[in-house]
N, C-alpha and C positions, 0 to 999 in steps of 0.2 A: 308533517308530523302527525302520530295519532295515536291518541290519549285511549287507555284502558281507563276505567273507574279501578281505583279497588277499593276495600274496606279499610278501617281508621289499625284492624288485628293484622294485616296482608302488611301498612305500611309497618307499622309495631314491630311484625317479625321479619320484612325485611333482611337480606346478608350486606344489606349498607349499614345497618347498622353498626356493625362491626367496629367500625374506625373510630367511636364514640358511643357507646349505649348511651350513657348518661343524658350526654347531651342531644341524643337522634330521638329520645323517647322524652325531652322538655320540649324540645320544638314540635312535636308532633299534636301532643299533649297540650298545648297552649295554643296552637290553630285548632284544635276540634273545639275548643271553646265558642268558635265565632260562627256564626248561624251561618246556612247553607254550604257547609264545610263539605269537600268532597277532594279525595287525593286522588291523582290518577298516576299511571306508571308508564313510560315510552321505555321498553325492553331496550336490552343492548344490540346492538347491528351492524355491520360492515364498518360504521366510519364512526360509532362510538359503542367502546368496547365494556361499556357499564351501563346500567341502568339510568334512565335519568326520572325526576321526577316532577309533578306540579301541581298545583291547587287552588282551589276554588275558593273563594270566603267571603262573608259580608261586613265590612268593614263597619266602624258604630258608626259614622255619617251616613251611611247606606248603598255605599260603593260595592261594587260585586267584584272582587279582581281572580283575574288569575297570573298565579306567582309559580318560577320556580322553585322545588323545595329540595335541601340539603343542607351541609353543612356550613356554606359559604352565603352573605348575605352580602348588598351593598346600598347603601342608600343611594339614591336618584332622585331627578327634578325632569325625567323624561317626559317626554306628552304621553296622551293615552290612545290606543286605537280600541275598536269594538274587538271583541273575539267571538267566534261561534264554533262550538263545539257539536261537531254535528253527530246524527245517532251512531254510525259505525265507528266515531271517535275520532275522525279528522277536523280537522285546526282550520279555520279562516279567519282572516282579520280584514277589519273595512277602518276607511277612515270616515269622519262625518262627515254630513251635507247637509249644510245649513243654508236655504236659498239657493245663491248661486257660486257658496264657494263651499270648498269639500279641506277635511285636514285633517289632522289630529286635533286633541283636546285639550287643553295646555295645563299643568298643573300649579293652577292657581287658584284663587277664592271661588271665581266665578265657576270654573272649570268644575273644579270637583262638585260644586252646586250644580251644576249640569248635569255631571256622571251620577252623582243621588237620584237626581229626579229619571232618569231613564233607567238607573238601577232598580227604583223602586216602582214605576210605572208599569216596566217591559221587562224585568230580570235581565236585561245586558249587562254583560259580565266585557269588564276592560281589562286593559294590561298595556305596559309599559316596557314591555319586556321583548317582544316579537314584532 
């Protein structure tokens, strides 16, 4: 996968928007709220025939996540891996390594006290989602 940036006006005028202004332009509108907010766009291509989208944001415990974004949400209790978005906009993800053992990050107390402290340390950006 690999992520364009675009601007908060690119996502706004979007032709996804269509299916919902209302609602494509509250969602959008209530994520740029949250500090280091940054939308990016994966074009449409051979094996998906739309646009998809995703974002960046600083959660207020201090978690950096990246979410995908549209019209469909769902809540989860997934664990977290790291993400790295590198400069020409490709995706990687790593699990941790803590000592001698490596995994995801589990989303609980300790967990996301974890994901803070290295959100806010090192700007790692997670996700539960890839």
């Amino acid at each position: 996968m690999k992520l364009t940036a675009i601007t908060i006006d690119q996502i706004l005028n979007n032709e996804a928007k269509e299916y919902n202004v209302t609602e494509w332009t509250k969602k959008v509108n209530r994520l740029a709220t949250f500090p280091n907010c940054q939308f990016y766009i994966v074009p449409k291509d051979e094996v998906f025939t739309y646009d998809r989208f995703y974002v960046t944001y600083q959660i207020p415990e201090g978690i950096n996540l990246l979410a995908s974004f549209g019209y469909s949400s769902s809540l989860t209790n997934n664990s977290f891996c790291i993400v790295f978005i590198r400069e020409d906009g490709s995706v990687e993800t790593s699990e941790v390594k803590i000592g001698d053992k490596s995994g995801r990050v589990a989303n609980h107390k300790e967990g996301r006290k974890f994901m803070a402290h290295q959100s806010k340390k090192y700007n790692t950006i997670w996700t539960n989602e890839l």
